[in-house]
Every structure is written in structure tokens, then in C-alpha cells.
mmCIF file of the N, C-alpha and C atoms, coordinates in Angstrom:
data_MODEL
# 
_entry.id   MODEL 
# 
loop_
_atom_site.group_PDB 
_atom_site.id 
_atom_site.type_symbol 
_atom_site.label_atom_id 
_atom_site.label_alt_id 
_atom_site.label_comp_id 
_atom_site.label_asym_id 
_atom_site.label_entity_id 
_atom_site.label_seq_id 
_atom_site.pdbx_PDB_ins_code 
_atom_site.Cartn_x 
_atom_site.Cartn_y 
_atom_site.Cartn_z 
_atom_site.occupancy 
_atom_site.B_iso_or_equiv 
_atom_site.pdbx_formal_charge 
_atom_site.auth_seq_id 
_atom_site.auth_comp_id 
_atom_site.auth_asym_id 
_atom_site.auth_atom_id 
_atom_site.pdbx_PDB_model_num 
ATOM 1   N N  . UNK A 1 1  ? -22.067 -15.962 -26.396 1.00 0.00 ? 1  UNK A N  1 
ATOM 2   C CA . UNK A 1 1  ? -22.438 -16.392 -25.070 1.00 0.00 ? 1  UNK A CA 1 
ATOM 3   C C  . UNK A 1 1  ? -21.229 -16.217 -24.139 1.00 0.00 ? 1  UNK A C  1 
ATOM 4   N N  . UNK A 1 2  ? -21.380 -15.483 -22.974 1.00 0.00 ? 2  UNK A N  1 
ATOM 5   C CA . UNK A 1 2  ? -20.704 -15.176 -22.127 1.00 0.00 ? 2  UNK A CA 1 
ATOM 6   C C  . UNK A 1 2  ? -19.972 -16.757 -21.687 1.00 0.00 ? 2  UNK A C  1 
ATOM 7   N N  . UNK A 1 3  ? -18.873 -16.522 -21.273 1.00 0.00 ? 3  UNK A N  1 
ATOM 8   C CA . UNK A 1 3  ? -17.983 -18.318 -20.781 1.00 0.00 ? 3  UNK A CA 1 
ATOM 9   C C  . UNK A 1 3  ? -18.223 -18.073 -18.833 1.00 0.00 ? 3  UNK A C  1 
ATOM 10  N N  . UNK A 1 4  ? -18.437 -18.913 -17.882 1.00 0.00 ? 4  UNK A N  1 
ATOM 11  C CA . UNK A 1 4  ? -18.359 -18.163 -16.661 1.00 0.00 ? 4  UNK A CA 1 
ATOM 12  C C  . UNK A 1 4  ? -16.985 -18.052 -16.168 1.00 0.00 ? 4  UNK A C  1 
ATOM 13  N N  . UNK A 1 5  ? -16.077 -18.873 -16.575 1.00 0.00 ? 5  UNK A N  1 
ATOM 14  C CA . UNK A 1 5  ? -14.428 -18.748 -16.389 1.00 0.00 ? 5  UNK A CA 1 
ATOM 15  C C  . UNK A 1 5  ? -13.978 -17.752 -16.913 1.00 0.00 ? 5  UNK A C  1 
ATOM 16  N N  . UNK A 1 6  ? -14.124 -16.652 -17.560 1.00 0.00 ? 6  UNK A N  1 
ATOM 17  C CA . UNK A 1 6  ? -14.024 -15.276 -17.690 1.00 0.00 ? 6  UNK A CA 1 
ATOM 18  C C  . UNK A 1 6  ? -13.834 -14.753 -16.651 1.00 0.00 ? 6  UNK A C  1 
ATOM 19  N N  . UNK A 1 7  ? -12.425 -13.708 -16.333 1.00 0.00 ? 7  UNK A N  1 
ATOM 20  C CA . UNK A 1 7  ? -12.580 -13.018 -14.842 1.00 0.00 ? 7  UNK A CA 1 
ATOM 21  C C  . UNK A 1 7  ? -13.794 -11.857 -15.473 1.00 0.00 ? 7  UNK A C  1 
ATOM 22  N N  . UNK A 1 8  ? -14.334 -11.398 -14.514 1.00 0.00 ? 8  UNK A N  1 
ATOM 23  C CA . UNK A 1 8  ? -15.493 -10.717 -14.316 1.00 0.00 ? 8  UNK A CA 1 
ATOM 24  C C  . UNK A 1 8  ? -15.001 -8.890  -13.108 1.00 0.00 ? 8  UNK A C  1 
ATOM 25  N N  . UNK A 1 9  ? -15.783 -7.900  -13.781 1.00 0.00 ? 9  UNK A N  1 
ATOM 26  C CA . UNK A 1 9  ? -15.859 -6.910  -12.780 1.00 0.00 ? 9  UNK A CA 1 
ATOM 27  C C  . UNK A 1 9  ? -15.775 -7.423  -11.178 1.00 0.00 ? 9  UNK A C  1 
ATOM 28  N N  . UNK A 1 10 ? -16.533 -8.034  -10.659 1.00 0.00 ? 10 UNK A N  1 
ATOM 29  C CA . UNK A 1 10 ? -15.983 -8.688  -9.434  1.00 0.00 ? 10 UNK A CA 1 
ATOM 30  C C  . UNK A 1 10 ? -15.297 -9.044  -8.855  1.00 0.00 ? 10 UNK A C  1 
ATOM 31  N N  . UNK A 1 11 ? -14.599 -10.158 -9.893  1.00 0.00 ? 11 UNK A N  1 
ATOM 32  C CA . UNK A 1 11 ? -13.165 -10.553 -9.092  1.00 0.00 ? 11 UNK A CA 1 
ATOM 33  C C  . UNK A 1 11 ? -12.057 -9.696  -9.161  1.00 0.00 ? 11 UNK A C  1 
ATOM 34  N N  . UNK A 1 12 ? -12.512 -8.558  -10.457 1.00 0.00 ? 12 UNK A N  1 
ATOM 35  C CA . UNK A 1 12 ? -11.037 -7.789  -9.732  1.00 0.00 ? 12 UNK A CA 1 
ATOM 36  C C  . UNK A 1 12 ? -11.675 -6.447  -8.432  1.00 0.00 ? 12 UNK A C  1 
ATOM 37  N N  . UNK A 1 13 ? -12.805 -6.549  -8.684  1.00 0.00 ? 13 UNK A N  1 
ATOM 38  C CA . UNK A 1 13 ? -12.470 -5.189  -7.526  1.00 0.00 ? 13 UNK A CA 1 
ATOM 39  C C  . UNK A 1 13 ? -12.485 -6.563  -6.289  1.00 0.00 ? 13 UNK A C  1 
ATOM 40  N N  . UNK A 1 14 ? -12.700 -7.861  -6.305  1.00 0.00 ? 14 UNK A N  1 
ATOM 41  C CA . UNK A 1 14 ? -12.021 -8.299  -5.049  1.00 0.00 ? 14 UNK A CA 1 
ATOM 42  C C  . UNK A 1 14 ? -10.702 -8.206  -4.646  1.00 0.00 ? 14 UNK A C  1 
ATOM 43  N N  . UNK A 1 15 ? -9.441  -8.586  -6.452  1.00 0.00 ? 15 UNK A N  1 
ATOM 44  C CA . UNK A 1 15 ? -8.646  -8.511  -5.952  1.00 0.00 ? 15 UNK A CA 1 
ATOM 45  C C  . UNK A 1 15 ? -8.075  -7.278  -5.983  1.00 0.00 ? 15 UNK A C  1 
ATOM 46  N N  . UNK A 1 16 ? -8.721  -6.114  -6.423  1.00 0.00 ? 16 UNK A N  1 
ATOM 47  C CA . UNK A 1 16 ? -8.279  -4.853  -5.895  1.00 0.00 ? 16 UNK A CA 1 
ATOM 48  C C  . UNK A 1 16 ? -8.266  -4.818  -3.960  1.00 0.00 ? 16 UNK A C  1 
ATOM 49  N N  . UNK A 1 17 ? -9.168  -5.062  -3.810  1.00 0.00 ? 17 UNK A N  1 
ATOM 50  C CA . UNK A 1 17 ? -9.584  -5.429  -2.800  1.00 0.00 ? 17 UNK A CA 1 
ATOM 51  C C  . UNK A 1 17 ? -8.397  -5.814  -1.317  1.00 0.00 ? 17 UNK A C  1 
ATOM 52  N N  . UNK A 1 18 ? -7.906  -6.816  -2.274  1.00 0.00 ? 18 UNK A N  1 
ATOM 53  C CA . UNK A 1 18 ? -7.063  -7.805  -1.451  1.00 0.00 ? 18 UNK A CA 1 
ATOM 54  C C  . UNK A 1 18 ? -5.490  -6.975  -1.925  1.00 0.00 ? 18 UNK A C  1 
ATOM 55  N N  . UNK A 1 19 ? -5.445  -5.908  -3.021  1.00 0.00 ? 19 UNK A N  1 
ATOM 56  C CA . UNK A 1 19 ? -4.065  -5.587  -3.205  1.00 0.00 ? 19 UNK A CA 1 
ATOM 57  C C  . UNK A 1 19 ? -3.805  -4.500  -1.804  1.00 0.00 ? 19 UNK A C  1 
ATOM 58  N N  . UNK A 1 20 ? -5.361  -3.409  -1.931  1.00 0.00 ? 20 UNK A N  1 
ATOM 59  C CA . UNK A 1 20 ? -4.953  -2.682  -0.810  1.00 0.00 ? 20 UNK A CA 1 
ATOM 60  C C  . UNK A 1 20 ? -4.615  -3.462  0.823   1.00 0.00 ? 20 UNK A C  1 
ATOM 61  N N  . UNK A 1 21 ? -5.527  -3.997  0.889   1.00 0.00 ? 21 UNK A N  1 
ATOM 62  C CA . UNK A 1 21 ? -5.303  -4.658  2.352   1.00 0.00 ? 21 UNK A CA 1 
ATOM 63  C C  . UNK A 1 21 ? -3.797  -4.766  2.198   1.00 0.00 ? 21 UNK A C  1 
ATOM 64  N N  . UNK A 1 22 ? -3.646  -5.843  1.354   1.00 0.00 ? 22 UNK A N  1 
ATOM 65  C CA . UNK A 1 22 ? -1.861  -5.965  1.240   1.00 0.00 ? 22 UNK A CA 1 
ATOM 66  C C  . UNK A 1 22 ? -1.167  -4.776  1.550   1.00 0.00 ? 22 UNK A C  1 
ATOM 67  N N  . UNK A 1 23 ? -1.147  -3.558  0.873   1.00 0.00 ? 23 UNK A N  1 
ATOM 68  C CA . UNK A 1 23 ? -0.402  -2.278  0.959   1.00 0.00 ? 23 UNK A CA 1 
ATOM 69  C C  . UNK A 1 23 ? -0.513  -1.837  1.898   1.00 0.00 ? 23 UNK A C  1 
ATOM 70  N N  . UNK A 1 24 ? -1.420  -2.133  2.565   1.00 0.00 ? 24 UNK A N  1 
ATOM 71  C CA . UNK A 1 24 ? -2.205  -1.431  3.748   1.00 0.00 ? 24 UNK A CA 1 
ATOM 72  C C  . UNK A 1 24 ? -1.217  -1.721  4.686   1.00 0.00 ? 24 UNK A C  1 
ATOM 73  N N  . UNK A 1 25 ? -0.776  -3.476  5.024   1.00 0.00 ? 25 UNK A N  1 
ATOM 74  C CA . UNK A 1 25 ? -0.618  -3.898  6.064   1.00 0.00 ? 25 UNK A CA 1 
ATOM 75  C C  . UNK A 1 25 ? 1.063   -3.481  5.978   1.00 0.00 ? 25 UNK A C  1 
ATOM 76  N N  . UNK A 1 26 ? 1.371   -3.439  4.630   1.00 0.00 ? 26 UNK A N  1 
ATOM 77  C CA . UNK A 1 26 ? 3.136   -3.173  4.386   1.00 0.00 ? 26 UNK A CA 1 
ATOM 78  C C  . UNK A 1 26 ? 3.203   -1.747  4.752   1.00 0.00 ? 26 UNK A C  1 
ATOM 79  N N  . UNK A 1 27 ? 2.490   -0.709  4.548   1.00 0.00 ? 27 UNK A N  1 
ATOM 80  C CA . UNK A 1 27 ? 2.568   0.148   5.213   1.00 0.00 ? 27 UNK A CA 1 
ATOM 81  C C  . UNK A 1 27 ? 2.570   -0.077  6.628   1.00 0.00 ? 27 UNK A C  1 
ATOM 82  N N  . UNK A 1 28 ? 1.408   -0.164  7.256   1.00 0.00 ? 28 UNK A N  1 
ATOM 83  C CA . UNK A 1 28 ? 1.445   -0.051  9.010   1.00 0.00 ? 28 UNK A CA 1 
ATOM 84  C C  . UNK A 1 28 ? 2.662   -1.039  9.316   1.00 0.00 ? 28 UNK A C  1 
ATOM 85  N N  . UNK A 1 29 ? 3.461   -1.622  8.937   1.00 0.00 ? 29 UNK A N  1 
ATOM 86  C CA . UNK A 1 29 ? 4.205   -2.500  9.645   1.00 0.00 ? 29 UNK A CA 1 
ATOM 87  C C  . UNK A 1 29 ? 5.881   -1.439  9.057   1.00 0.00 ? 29 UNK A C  1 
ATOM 88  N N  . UNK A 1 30 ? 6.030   -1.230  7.796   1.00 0.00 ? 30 UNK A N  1 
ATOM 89  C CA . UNK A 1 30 ? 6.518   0.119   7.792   1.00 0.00 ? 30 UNK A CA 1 
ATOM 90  C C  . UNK A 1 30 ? 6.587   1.442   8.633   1.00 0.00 ? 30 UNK A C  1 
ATOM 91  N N  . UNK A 1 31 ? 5.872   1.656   9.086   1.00 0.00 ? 31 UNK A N  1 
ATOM 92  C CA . UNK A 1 31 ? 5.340   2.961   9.824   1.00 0.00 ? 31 UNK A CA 1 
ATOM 93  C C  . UNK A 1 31 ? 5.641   2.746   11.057  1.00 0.00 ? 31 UNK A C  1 
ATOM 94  N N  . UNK A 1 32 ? 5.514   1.002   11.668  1.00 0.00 ? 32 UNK A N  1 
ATOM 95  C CA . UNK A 1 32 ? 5.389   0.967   12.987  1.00 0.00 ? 32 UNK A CA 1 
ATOM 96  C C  . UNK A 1 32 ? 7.078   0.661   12.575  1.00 0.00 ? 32 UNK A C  1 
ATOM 97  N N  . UNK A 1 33 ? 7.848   0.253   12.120  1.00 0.00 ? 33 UNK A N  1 
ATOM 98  C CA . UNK A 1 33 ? 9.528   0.213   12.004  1.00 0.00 ? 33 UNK A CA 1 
ATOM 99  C C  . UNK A 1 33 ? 10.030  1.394   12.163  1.00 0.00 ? 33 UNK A C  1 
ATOM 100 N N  . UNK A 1 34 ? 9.329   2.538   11.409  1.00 0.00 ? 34 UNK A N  1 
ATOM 101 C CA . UNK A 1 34 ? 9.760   4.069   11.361  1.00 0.00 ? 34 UNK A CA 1 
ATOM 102 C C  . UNK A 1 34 ? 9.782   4.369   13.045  1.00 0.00 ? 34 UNK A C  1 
ATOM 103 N N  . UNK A 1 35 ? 8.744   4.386   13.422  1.00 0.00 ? 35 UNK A N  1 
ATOM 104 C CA . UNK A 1 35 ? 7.541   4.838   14.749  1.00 0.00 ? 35 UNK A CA 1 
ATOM 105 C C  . UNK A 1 35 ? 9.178   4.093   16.039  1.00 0.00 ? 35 UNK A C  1 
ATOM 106 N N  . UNK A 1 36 ? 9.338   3.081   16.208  1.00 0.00 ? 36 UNK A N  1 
ATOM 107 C CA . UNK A 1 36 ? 9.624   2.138   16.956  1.00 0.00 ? 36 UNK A CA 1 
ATOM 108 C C  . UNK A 1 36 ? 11.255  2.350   17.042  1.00 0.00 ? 36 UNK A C  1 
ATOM 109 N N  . UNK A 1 37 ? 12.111  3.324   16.363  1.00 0.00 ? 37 UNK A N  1 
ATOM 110 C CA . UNK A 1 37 ? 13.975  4.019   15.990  1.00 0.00 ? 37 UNK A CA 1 
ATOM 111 C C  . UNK A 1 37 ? 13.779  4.898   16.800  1.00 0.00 ? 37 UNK A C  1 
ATOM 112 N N  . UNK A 1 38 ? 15.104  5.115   17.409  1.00 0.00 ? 38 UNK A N  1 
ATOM 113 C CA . UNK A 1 38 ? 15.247  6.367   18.273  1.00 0.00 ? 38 UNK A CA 1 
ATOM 114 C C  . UNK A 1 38 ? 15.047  7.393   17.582  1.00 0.00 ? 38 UNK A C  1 
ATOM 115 N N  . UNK A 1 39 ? 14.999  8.945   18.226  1.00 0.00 ? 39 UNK A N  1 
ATOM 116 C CA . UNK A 1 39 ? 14.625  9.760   17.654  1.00 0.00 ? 39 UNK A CA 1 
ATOM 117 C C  . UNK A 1 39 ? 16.058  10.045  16.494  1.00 0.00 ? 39 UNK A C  1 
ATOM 118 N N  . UNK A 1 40 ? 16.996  9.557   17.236  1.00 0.00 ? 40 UNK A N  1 
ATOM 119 C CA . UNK A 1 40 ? 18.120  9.583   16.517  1.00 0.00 ? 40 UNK A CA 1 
ATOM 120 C C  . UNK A 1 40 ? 18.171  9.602   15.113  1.00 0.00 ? 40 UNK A C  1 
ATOM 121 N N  . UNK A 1 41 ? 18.073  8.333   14.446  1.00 0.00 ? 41 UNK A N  1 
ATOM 122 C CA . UNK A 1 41 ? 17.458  7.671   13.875  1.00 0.00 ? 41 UNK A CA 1 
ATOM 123 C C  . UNK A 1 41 ? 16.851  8.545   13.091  1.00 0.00 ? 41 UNK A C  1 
ATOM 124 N N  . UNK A 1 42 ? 15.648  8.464   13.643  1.00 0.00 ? 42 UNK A N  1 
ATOM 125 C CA . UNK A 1 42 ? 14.031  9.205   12.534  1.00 0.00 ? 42 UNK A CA 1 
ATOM 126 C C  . UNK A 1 42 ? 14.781  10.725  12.311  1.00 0.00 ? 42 UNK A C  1 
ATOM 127 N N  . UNK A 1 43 ? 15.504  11.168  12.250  1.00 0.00 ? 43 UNK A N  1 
ATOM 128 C CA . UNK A 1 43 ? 16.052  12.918  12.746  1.00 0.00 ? 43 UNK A CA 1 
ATOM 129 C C  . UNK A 1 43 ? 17.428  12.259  11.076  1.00 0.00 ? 43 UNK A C  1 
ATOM 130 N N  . UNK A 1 44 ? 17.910  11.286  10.474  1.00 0.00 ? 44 UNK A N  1 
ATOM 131 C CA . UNK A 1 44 ? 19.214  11.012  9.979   1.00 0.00 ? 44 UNK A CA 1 
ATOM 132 C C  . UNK A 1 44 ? 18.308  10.922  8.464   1.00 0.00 ? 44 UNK A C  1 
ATOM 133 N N  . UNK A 1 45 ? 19.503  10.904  7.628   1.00 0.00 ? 45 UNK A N  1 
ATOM 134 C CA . UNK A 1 45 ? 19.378  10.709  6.460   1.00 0.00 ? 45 UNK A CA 1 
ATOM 135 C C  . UNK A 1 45 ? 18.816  9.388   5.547   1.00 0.00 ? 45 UNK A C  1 
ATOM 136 N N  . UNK A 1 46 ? 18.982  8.424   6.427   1.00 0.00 ? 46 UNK A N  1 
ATOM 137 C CA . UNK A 1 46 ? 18.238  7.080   6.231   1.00 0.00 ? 46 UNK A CA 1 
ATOM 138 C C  . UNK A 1 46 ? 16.921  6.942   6.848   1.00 0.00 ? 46 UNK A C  1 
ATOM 139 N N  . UNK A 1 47 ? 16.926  7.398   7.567   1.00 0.00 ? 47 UNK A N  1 
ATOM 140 C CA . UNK A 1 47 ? 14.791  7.792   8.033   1.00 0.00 ? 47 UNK A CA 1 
ATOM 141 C C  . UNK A 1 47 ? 14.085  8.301   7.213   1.00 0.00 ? 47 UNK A C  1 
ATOM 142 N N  . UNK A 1 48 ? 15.144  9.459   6.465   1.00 0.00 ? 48 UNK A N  1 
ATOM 143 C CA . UNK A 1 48 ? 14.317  10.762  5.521   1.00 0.00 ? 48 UNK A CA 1 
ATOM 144 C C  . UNK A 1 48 ? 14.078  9.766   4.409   1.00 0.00 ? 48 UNK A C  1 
ATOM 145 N N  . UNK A 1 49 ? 14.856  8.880   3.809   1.00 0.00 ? 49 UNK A N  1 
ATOM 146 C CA . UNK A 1 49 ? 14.702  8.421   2.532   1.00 0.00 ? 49 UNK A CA 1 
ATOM 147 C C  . UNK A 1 49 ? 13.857  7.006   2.849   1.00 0.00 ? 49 UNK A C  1 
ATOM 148 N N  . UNK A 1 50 ? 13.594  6.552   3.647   1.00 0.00 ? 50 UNK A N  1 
ATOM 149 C CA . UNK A 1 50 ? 12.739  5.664   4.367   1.00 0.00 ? 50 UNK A CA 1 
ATOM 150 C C  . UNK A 1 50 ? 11.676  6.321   4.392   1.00 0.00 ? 50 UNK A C  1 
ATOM 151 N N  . UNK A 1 51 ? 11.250  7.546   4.987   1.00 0.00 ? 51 UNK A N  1 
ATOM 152 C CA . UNK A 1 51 ? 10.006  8.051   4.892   1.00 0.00 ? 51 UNK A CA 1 
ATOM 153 C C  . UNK A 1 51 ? 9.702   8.392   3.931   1.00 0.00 ? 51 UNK A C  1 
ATOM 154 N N  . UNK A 1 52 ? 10.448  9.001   2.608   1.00 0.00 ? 52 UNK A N  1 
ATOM 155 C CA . UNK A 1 52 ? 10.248  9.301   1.331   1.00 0.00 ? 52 UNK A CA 1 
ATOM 156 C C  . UNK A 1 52 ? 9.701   7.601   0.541   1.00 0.00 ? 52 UNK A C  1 
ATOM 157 N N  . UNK A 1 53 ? 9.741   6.210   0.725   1.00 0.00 ? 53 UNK A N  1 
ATOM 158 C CA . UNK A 1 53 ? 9.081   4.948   1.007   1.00 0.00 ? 53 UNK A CA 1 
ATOM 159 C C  . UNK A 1 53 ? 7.516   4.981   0.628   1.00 0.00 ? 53 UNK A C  1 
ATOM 160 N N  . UNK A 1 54 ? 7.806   5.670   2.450   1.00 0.00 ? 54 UNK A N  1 
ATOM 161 C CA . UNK A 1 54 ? 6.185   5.541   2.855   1.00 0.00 ? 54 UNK A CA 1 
ATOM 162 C C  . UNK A 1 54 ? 5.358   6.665   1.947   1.00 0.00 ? 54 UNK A C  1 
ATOM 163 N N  . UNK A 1 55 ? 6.067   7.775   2.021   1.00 0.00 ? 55 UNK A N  1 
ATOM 164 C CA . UNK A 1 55 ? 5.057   8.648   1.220   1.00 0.00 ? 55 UNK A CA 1 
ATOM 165 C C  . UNK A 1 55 ? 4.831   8.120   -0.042  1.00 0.00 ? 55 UNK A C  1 
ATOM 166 N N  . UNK A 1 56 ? 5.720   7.480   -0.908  1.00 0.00 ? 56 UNK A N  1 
ATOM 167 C CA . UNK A 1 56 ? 5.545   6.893   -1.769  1.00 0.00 ? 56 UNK A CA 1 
ATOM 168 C C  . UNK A 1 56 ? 4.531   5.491   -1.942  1.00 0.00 ? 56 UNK A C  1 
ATOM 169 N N  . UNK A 1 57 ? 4.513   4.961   -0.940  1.00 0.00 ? 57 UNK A N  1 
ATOM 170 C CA . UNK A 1 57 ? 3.731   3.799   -0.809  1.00 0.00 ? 57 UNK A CA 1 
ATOM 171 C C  . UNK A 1 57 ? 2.097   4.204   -0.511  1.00 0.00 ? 57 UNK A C  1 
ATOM 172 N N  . UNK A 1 58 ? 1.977   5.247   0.047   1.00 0.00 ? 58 UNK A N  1 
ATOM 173 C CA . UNK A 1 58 ? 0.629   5.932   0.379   1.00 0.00 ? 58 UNK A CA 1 
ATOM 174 C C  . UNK A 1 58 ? -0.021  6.531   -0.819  1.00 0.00 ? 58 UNK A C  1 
ATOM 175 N N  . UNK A 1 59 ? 1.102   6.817   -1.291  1.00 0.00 ? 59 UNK A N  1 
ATOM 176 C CA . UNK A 1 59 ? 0.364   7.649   -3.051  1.00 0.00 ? 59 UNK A CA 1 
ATOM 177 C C  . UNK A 1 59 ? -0.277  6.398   -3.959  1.00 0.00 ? 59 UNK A C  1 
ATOM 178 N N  . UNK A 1 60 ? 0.366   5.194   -3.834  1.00 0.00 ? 60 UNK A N  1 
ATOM 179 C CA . UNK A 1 60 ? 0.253   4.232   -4.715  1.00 0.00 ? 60 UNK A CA 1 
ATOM 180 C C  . UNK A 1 60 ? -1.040  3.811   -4.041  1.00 0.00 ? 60 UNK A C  1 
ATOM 181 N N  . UNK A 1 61 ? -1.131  3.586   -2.938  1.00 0.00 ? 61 UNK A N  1 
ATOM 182 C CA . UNK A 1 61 ? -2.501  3.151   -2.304  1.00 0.00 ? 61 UNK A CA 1 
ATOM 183 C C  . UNK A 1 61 ? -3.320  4.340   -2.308  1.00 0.00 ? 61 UNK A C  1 
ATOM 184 N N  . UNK A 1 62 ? -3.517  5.281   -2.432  1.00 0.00 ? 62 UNK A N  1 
ATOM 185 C CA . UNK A 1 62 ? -4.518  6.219   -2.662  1.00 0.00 ? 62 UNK A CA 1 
ATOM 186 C C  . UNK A 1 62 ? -4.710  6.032   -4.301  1.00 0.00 ? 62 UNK A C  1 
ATOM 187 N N  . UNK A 1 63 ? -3.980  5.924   -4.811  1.00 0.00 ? 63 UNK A N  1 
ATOM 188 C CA . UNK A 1 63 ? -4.366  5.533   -6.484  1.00 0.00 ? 63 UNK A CA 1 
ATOM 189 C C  . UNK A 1 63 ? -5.091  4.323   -6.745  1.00 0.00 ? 63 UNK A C  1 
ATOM 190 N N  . UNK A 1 64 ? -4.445  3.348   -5.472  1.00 0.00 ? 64 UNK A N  1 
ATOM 191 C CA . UNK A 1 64 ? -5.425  2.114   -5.934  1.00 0.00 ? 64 UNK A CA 1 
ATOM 192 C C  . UNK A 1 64 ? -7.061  2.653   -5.523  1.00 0.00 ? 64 UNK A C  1 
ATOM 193 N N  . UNK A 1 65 ? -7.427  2.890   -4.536  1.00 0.00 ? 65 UNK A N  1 
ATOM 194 C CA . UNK A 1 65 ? -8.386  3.102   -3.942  1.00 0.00 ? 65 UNK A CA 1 
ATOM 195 C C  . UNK A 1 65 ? -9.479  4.240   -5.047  1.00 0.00 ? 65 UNK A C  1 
ATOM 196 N N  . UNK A 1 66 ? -8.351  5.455   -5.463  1.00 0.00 ? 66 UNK A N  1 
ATOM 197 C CA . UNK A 1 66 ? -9.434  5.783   -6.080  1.00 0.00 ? 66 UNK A CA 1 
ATOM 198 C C  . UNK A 1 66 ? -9.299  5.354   -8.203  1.00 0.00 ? 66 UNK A C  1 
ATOM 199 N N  . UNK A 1 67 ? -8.733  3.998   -7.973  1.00 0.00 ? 67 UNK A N  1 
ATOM 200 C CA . UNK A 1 67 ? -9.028  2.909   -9.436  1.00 0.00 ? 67 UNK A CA 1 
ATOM 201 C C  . UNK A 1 67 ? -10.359 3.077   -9.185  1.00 0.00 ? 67 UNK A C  1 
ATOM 202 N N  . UNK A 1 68 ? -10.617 2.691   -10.520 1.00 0.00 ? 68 UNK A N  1 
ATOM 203 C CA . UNK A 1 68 ? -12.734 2.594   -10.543 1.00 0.00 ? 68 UNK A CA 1 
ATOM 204 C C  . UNK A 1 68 ? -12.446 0.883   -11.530 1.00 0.00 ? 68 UNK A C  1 
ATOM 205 N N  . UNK A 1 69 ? -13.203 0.257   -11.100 1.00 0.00 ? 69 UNK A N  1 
ATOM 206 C CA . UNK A 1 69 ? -13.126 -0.760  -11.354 1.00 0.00 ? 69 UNK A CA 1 
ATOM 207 C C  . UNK A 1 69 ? -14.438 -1.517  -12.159 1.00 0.00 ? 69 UNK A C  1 
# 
């Protein structure tokens, strides 16, 4: 007999759910830090490896998204 305090298919694609939003929002607030430096800045060697971050953070959220749950 099934217990109902068992996590269930549901609650994780909720908290899949709730991981992207999370990533989501650390990105755009990332992006808008990138977005918001002089061009100076975004053009230097600490932007590049900052944006190498984000690309990295986008791969991880495209992996969550296409998790099958």
C-alpha cells in the first residue's frame, strides 16, 4: 500500500518547477549586472569570464527544463 508522505511525481516536477524559476531569476538579475557596466567593462577580461557564468548558467537551465520528470 502506497504511504501518502511519499514524495510523488508531482512534487518534484513542482520543485523542478520552483528550481527553474530560481535560475531563471539568478540569471536575469545576472544579465541585468552584465547589461547595466560600461561598455568598458563588458569589452575586459572579467566580463568575458562573467559571461562565460551566464552561458554556463543557461546550459544548466536548459537541462533542467528539458529533465523529464
Amino acid at each position: 500500500m502506497a504511504q501518502s508522505n511519499l514524495p510523488n511525481d508531482a512534487q518534484w516536477r513542482a520543485l523542478k518547477t520552483v528550481a527553474q524559476e530560481n535560475l531563471e531569476t539568478l540569471l536575469n538579475e545576472m544579465q541585468g549586472y552584465f547589461d547595466d557596466r560600461s561598455e568598458r567593462w563588458q569589452e575586459s577580461k572579467k566580463a568575458f569570464e562573467f559571461q562565460c557564468k551566464l552561458d554556463d548558467l543557461e546550459g544548466v537551465i536548459s537541462d533542467l527544463v528539458d529533465l523529464v520528470i
